[in-house]
C-alpha positions as CSV (number, residue, x, y, z in Angstrom):
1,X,35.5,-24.6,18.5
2,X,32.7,-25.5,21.0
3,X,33.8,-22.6,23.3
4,X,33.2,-20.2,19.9
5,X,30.2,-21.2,19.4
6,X,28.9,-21.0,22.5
7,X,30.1,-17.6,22.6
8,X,28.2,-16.9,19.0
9,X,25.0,-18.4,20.6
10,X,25.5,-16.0,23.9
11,X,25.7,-13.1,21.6
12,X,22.8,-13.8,19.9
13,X,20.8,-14.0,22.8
14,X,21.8,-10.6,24.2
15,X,20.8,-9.3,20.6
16,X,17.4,-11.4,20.7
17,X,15.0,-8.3,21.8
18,X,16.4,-6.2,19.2
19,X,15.5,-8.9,16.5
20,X,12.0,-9.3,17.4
21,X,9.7,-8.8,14.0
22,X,7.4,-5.7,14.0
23,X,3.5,-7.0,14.8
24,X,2.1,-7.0,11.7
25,X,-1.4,-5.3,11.2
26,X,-4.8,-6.4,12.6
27,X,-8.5,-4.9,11.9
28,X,-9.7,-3.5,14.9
29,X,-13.1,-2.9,13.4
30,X,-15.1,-1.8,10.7
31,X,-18.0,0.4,9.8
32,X,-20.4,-1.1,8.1
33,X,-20.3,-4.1,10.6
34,X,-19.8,-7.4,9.5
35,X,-23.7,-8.7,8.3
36,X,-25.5,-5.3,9.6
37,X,-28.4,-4.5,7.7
38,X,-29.4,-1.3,7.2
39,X,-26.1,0.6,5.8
40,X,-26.9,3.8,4.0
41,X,-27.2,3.7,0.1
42,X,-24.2,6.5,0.0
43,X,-22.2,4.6,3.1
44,X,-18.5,4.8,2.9
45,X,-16.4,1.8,4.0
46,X,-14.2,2.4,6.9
47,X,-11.3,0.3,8.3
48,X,-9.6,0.7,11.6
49,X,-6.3,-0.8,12.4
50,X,-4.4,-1.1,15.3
51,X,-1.5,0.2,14.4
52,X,-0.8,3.3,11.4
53,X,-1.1,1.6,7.5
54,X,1.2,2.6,4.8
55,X,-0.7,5.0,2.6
56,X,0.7,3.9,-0.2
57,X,-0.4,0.1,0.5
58,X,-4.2,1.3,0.3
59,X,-4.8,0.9,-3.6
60,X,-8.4,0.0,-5.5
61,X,-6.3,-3.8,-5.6
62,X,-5.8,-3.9,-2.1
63,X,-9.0,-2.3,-0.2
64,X,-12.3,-3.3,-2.5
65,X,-15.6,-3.5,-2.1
66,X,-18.8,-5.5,-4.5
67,X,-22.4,-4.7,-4.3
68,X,-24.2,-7.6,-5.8
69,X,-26.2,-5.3,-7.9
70,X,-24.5,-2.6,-7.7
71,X,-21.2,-4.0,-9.0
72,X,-17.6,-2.4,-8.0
73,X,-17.8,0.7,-5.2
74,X,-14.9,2.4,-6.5
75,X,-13.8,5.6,-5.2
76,X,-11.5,7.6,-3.4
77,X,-9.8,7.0,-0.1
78,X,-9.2,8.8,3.0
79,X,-7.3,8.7,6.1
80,X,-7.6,9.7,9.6
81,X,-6.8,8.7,13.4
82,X,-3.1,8.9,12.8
83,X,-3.4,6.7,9.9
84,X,-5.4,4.0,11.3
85,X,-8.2,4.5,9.9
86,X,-8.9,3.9,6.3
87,X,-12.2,5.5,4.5
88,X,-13.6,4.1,1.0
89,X,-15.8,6.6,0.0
90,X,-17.3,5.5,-3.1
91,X,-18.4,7.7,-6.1
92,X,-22.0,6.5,-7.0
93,X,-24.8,5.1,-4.2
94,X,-25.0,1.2,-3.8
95,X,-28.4,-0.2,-4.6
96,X,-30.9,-0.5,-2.1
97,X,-31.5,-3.7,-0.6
98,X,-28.1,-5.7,-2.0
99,X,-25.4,-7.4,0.0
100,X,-22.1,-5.7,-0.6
101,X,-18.9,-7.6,0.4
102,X,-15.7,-5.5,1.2
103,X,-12.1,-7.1,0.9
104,X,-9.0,-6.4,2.1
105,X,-5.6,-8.0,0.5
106,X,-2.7,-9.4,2.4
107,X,-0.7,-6.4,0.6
108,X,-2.1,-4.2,2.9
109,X,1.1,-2.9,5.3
110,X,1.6,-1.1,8.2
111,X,3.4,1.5,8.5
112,X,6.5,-0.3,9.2
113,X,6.3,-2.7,6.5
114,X,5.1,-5.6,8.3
115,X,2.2,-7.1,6.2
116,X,-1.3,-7.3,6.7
117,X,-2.0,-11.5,7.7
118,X,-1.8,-13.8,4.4
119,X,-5.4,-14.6,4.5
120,X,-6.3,-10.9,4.1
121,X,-9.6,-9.4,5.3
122,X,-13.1,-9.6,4.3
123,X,-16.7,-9.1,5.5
124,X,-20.1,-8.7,4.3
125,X,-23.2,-6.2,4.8
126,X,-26.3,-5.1,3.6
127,X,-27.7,-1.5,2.4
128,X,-30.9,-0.9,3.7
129,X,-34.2,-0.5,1.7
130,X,-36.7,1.9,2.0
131,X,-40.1,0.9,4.1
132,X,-42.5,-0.5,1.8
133,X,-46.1,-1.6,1.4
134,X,-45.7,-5.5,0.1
135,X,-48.0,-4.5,-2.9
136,X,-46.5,-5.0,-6.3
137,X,-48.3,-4.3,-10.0
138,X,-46.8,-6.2,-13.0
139,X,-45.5,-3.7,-15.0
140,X,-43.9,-5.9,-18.0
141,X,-43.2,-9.7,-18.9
142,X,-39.7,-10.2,-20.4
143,X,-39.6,-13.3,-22.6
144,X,-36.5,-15.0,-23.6
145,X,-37.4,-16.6,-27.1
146,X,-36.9,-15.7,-30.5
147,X,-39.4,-18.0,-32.1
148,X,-42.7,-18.6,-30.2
149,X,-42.7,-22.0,-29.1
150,X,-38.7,-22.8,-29.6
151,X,-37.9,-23.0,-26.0
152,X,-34.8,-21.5,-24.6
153,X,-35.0,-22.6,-20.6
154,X,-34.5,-19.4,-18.8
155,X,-32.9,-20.8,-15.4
156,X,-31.5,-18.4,-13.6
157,X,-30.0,-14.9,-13.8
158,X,-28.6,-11.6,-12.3
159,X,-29.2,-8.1,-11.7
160,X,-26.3,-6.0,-12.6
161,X,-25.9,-2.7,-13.5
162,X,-23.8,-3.1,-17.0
163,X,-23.7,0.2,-18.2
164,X,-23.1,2.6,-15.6
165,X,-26.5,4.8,-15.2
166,X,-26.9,3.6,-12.3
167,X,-30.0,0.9,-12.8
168,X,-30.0,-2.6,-12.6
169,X,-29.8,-4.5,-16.3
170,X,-30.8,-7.9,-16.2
171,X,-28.6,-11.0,-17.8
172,X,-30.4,-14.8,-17.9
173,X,-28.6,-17.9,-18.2
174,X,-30.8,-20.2,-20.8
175,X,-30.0,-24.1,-20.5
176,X,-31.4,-25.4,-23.8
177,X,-29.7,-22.3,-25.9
178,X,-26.7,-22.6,-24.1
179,X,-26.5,-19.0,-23.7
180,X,-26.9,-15.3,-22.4
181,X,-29.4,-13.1,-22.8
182,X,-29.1,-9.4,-21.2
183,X,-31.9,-6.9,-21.1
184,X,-30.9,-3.5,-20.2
185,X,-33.3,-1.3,-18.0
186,X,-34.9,1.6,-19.9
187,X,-33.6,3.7,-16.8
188,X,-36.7,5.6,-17.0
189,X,-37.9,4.6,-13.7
190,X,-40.4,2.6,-15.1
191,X,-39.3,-0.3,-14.3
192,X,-39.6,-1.6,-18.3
193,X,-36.5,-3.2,-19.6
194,X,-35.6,-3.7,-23.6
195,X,-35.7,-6.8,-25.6
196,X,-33.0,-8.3,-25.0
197,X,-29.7,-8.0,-26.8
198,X,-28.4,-9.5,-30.1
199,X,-26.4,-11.4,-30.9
200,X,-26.6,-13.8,-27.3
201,X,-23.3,-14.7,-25.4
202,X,-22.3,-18.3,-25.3
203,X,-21.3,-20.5,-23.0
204,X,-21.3,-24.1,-22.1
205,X,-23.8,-27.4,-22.4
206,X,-26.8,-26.7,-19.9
207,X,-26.0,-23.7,-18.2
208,X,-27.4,-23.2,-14.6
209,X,-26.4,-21.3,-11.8
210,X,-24.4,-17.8,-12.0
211,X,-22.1,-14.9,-9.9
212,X,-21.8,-11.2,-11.0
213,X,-18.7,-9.8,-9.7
214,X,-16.1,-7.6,-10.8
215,X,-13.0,-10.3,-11.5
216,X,-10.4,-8.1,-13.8
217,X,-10.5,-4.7,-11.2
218,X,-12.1,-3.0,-14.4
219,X,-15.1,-1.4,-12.5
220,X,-17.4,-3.2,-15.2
221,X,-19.8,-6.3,-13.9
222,X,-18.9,-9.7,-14.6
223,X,-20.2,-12.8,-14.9
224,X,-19.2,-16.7,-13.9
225,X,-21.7,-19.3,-14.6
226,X,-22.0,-23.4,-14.1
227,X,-22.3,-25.7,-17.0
228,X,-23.7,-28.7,-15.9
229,X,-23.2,-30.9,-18.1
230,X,-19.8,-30.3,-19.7
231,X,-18.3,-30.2,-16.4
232,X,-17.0,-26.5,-17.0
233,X,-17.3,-23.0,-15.1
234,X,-17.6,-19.9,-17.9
235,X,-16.4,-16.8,-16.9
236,X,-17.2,-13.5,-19.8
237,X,-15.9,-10.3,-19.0
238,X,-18.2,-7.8,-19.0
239,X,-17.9,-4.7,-21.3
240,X,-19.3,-1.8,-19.4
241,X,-22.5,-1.8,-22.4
242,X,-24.2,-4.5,-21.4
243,X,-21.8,-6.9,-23.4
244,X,-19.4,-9.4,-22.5
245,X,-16.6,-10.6,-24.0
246,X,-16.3,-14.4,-25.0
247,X,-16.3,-16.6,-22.8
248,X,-13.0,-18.6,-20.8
249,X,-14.3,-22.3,-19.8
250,X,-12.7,-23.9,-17.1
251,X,-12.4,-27.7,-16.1
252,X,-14.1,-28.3,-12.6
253,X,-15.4,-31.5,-11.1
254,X,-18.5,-33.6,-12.8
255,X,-22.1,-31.8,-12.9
256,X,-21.5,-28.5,-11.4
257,X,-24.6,-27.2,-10.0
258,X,-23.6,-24.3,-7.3
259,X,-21.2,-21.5,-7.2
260,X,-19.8,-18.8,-4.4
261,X,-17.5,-15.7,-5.1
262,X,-15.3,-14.8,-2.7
263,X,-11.5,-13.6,-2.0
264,X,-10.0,-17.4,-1.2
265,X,-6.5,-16.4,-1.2
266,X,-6.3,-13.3,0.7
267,X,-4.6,-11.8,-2.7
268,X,-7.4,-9.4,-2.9
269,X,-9.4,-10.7,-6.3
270,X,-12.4,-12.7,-6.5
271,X,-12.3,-16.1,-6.8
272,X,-14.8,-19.4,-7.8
273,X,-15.6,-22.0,-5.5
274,X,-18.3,-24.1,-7.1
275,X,-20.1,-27.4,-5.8
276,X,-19.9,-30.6,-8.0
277,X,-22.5,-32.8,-7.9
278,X,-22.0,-36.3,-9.2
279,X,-18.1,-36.2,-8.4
280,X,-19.0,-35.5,-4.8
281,X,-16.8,-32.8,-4.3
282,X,-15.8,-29.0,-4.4
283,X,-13.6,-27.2,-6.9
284,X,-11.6,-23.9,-6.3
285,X,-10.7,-22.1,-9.1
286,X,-7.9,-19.0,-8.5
287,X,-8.0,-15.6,-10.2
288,X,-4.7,-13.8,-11.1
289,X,-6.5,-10.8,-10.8
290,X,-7.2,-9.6,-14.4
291,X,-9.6,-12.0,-14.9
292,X,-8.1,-15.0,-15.9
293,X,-8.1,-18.1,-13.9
294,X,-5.8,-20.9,-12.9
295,X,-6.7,-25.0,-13.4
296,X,-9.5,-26.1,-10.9
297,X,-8.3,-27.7,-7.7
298,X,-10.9,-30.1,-6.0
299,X,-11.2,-30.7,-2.0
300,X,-13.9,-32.7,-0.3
301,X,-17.3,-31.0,0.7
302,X,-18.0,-32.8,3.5
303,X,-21.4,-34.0,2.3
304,X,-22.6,-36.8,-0.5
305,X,-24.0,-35.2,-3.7
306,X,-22.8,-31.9,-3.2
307,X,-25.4,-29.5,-4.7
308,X,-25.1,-25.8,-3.8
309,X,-22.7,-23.6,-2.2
310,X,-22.5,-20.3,-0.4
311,X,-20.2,-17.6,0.8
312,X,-20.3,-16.0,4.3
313,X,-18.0,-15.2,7.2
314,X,-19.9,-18.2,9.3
315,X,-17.0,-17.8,11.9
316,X,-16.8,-14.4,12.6
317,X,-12.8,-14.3,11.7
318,X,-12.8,-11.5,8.8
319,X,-12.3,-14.8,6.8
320,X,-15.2,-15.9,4.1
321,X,-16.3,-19.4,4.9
322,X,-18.3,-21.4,2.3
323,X,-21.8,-23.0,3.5
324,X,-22.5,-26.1,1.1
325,X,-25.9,-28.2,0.4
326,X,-25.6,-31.3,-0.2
327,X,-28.8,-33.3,-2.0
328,X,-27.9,-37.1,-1.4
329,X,-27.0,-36.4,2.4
330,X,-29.6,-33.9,3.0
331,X,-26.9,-31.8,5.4
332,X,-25.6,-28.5,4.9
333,X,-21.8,-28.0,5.8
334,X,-20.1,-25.4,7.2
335,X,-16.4,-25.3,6.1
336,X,-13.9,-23.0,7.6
337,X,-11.9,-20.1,5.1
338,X,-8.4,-20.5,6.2
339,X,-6.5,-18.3,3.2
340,X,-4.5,-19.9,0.9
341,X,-7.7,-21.2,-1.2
342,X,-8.1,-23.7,1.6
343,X,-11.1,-24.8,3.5
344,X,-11.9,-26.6,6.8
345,X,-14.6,-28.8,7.7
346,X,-16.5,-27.3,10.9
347,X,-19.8,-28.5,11.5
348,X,-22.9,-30.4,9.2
349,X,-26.1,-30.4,9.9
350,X,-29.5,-32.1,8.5
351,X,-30.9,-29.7,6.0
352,X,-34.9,-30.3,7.2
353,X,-34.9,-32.0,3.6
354,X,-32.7,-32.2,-0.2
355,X,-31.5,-28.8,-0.4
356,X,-31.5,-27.6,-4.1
357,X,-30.4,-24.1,-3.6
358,X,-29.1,-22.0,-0.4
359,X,-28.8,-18.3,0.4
360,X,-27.1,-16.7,3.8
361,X,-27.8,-13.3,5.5
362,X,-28.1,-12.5,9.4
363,X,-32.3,-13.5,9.1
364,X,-32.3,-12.8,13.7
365,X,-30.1,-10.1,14.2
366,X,-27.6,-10.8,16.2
367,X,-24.9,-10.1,14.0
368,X,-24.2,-14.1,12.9
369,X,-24.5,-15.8,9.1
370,X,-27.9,-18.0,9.0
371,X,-28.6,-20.1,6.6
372,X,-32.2,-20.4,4.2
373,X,-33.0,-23.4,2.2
374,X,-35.2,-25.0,-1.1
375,X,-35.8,-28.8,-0.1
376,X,-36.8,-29.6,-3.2
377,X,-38.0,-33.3,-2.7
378,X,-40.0,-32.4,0.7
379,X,-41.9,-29.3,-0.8
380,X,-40.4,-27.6,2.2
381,X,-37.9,-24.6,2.7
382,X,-35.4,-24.6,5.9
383,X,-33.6,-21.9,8.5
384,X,-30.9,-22.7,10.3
385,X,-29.9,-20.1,12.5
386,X,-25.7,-19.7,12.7
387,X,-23.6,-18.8,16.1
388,X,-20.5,-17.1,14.6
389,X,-18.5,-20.3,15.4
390,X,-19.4,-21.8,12.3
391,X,-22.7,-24.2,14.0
392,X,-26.2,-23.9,12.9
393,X,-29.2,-24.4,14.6
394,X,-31.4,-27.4,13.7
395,X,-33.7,-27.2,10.4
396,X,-36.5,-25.1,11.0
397,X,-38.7,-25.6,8.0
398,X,-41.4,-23.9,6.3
399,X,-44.1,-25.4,3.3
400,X,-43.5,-24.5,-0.4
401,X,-45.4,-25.8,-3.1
402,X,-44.2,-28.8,-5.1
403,X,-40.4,-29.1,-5.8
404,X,-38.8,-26.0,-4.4
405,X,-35.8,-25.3,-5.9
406,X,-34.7,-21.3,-5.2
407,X,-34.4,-19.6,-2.0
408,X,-33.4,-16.0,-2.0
409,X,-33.7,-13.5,0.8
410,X,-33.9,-9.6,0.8
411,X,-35.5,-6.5,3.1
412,X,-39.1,-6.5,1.1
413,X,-41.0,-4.4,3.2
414,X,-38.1,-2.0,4.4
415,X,-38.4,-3.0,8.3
416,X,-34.9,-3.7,8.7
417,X,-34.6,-7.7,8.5
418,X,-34.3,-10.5,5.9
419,X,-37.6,-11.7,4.3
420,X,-37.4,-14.7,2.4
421,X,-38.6,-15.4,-1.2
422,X,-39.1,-19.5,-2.4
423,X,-39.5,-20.7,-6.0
424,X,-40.8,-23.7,-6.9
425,X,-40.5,-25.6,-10.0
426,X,-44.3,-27.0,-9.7
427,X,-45.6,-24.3,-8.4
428,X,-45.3,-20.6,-7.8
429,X,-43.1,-18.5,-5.9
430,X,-43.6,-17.7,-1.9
431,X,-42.5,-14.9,0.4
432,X,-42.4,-14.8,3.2
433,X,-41.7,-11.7,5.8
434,X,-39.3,-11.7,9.0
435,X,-40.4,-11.2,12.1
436,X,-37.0,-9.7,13.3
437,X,-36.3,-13.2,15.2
438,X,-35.3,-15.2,12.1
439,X,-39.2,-16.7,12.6
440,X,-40.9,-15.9,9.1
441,X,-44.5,-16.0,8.5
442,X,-46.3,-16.7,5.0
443,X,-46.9,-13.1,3.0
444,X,-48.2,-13.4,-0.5
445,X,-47.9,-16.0,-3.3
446,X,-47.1,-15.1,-6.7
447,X,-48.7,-17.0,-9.8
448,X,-46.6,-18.6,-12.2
449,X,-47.4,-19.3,-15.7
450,X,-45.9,-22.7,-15.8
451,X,-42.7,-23.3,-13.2
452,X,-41.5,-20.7,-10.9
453,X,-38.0,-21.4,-11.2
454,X,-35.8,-18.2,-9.6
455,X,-36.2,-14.7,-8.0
456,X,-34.3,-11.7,-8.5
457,X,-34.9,-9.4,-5.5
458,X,-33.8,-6.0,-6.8
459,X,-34.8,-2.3,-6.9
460,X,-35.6,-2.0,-10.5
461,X,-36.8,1.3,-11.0
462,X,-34.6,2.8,-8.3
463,X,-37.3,4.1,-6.1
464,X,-35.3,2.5,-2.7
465,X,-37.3,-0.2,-1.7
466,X,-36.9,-3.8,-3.5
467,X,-39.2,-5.1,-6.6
468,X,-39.1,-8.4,-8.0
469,X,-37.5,-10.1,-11.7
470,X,-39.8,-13.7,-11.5
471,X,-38.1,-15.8,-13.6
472,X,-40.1,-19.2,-15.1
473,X,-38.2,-21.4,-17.2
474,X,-40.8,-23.5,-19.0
475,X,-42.4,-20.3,-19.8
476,X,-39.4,-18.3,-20.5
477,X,-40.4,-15.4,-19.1
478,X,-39.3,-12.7,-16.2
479,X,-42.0,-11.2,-14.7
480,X,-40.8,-7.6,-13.2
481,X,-43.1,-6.9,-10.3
482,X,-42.9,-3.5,-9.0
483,X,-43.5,-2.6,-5.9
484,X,-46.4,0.5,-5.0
485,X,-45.8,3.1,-2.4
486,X,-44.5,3.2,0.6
487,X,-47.9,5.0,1.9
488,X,-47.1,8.8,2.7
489,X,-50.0,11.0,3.5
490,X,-51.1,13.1,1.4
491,X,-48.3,12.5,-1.5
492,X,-51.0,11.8,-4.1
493,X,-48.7,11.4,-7.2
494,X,-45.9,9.8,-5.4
495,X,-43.0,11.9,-6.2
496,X,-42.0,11.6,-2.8
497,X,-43.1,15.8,-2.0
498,X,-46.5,17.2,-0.7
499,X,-47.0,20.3,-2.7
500,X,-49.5,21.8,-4.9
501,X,-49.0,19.4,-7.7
502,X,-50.5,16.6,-5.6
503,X,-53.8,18.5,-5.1
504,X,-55.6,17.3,-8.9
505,X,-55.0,13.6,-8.2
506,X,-56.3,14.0,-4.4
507,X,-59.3,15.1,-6.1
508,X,-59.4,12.4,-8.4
509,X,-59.3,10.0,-5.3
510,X,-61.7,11.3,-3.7
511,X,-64.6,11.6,-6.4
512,X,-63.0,8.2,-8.4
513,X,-60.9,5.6,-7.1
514,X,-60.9,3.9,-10.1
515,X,-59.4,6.6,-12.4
516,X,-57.4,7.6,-9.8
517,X,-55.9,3.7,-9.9
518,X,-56.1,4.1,-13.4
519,X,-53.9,7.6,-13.7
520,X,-51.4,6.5,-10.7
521,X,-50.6,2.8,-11.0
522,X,-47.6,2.8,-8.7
523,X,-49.5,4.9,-5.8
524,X,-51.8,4.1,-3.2
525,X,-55.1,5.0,-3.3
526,X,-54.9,5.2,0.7
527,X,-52.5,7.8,0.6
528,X,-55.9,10.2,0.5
529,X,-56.7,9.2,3.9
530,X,-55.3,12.6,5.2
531,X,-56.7,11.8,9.0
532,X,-56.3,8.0,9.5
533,X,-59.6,6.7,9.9
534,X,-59.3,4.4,7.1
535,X,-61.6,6.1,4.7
536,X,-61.2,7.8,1.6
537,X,-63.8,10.8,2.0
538,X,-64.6,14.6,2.4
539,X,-63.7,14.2,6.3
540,X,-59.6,14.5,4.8
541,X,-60.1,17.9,3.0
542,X,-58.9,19.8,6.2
543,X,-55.9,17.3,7.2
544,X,-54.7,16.9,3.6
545,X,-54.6,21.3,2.9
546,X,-53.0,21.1,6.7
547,X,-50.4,18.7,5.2
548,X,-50.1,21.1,2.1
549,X,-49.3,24.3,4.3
550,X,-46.9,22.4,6.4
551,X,-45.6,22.8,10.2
């Protein structure tokens, strides 16, 4: 017997390198990169694997891709380099100036069979917005209420474009109405938006912070929002009208305050990871990819009072990480993406105060995740600079007025980097512009009526370069800032061509600032200054008819 089976075990060696399992896939790279920042509007997504893919693995399930604003980039695929490279080409533009996340699921295969790894494949980048002035005219003030006076708490909300004509609608979450209000963009390009829509969408006791994503594959924007106070996450469908469907509550942990979307599982959908605060931990909640989700499973942040949370690739492993703040120990934590809905702690760091709310982007260039904060109890906002290995710098902070408690970031003035925009609860809301290094330097303030509470930073009229939705909760009111110009030269009505039809309101300029201000709201005035000198006189006639005839 023992000489049989050491004869079985002999044969089975000789056979060994003939049983060795195919490689399975890798990403070799990607185009966008992961975190670049100036990706066209009409990109297309491209994937490059080391080995050739099964065509028929590449599926809208299987190779995906989110603009925050912009909602699901579907579209047809392509293939090339001897089927290793894969090409999302996506029907309609993303919006200028959102994050887009692409994901890749773990049934990806190559063309062997062998699967792509279990944790799947995901990065993040950012479409580029046009250059732009930093001058903004309120063009409209959205209010929440139905009854003057009856208060409704407008914390919080999203940009999402809910019908398909390719502007951004706007949906607020309202804590004391326990409900959502959406106001759809006239799509005029005037940056107005209707009142919003009856009847409101409900969801739970003291709504607060909110995701847009697409969770059922329909194409349509979704929405997932905390309820603070009933200890549930509500997640409503969206309709592809600017409605949603009702509502499906789910069970997390105690005080929910923060929430990240992002592929956990490597199964392709979008998952819920959401911060709770007076449990002191995290809960994951699994999507089965039409939109319905599993019971919440908790796991330790890795902080005490765990506040807000964040998704980014913080380690640079095609893996999405989640960053958390966490008030009571003042430290933000990085933990690692592993696949499987499981999460690693990797680093913590002191916050530079109590972090209310956190955003990530790449604020230095260098291709790495940082990290921007709202202290709220040190009237101070924070950077802390990432070294794709899941670290951050220490805290480098910034003053806000009173009580900061939003902190978004977005290319304001087109140059190609982050700029960083602060709200704060007693007081107004901050921005301030990036000076390429992740250094920022104080811009403008904007003037609240009562509590500057959160700040959408979205092109609203869909002229490229970012405007502003203000949103103030004691006031209940958005205010939609637009932003004027870029300056061009000459291009006196600011339909982006120098022609004859600009020659009437050059005129204007020149004999009447005023009416000329008062005929073109959205255009500079400076835009007269045919020959650079800084004045507005008879001295551009010549260069602006030049400019007219053309090279």
């Amino acid at each position: 017997m023992r000489t049989s089976r050491i004869a079985v075990a002999a044969l089975l060696l000789s056979l060994a390198p003939r049983l060795v399992l195919a490689p399975q896939p890798n990403v070799a790279s990607h185009v966008p990169a992961r975190n670049a920042l100036t990706a066209a509007v009409d990109a297309s997504i491209s994937v490059t694997f080391d080995q050739p893919i099964n065509l028929g693995s590449i599926t809208p399930a299987s190779f995906k891709a989110f603009g925050k604003w912009s909602g699901a980039a579907l579209g047809a695929y392509s293939f090339s380099n001897a089927d290793q490279t894969v090409t999302l080409t996506p029907a309609q533009p993303f919006s200028a100036g959102e994050s887009v996340m692409a994901v890749l699921a773990n049934t990806i295969e190559a063309a062997d069979g062998s699967p792509l790894r279990a944790a799947g494949f995901s990065w993040q980048f950012w479409v580029a917005a046009k250059p732009a002035t930093l001058a903004f005219r309120q063009v409209d003030v959205l209010t929440t209420r139905t009854t003057p006076g009856q208060p409704t708490t407008a914390y919080g909300g999203v940009g999402a474009d809910l019908d398909g004509d390719r502007f951004l609608d706007i949906t607020i979450v309202n804590e004391d109405t326990d409900d959502l209000r959406v106001f759809m963009n006239s799509a005029d390009g005037s940056g107005l938006f209707d009142p919003f829509m009856t009847p409101t969408h409900a969801v739970g006791n003291v709504p607060s912070p909110c995701e847009s994503a697409d969770f059922n594959g329909d194409g349509r924007a979704d929405i997932a929002v905390c309820n603070t106070v009933d200890t549930r996450v509500s997640v409503l469908l969206g309709n592809g009208d600017g409605t949603y469907q009702a509502q499906q509550a789910i069970t997390v942990g105690s005080a929910p305050r923060g929430m990240a979307v992002l592929d956990a599982d490597g199964d392709g959908d979008v998952d819920i990871v959401n911060s709770n605060n007076s449990s002191n931990n995290m809960s994951l909640i699994l999507n089965n990819g039409a939109g319905v989700f599993g019971a919440a499973t908790s796991f330790e942040g890795g902080g005490t009072g765990e506040w807000s949370v964040a998704a980014a690739d913080m380690t640079s492993d095609g893996i999405m990480d989640i960053v958390i703040g966490c008030r009571s120990s003042n430290t933000i934590v990085v933990r690692r993406g592993l696949g499987g809905g499981v999460f690693q702690f990797v680093s913590s760091r002191a916050a530079g105060g109590s972090p209310w709310q956190i955003a990530t982007g790449d604020f230095n260039g260098d291709g790495h995740a940082d990290v921007a904060t709202s202290n709220s109890g040190s009237a101070t906002g924070s950077i802390l600079l990432g070294d794709g290995a899941g670290n951050l710098s220490a805290a480098v902070t910034s003053p806000m007025d009173p009580f900061p408690i939003a902190t978004d970031v977005g290319d304001m003035d087109g140059d190609g980097d982050l700029d960083w925009c602060t709200s704060s609860y007693s007081g107004d809301w901050f921005l301030y512009t990036n000076n390429g290094n992740g250094t920022f330097t104080f811009n403008q303030e904007f003037i609240s009526t009562s509590a500057a509470s959160c700040a959408l930073l979205l092109d609203i009229d869909n002229d490229g370069d970012l405007d502003l939705g203000l949103i103030d909760e004691i006031a209940d009111e958005i205010l939609i800032m637009k932003q004027r110009g870029p300056r061009t030269p000459g291009d006196m009505n600011c339909d982006g061509a120098l022609n004859v039809l600009d020659i009437n309101p050059f005129v204007l300029a020149l004999g009447d600032a005023a009416a000329y201000a008062a005929a073109y709201p959205d255009c500079l005035a400076s835009n007269a200054d045919t020959n650079g000198d800084t004045q507005v006189n008879v001295l551009d006639i010549n260069p602006f008819v030049a400019l007219l005839a053309g090279p």
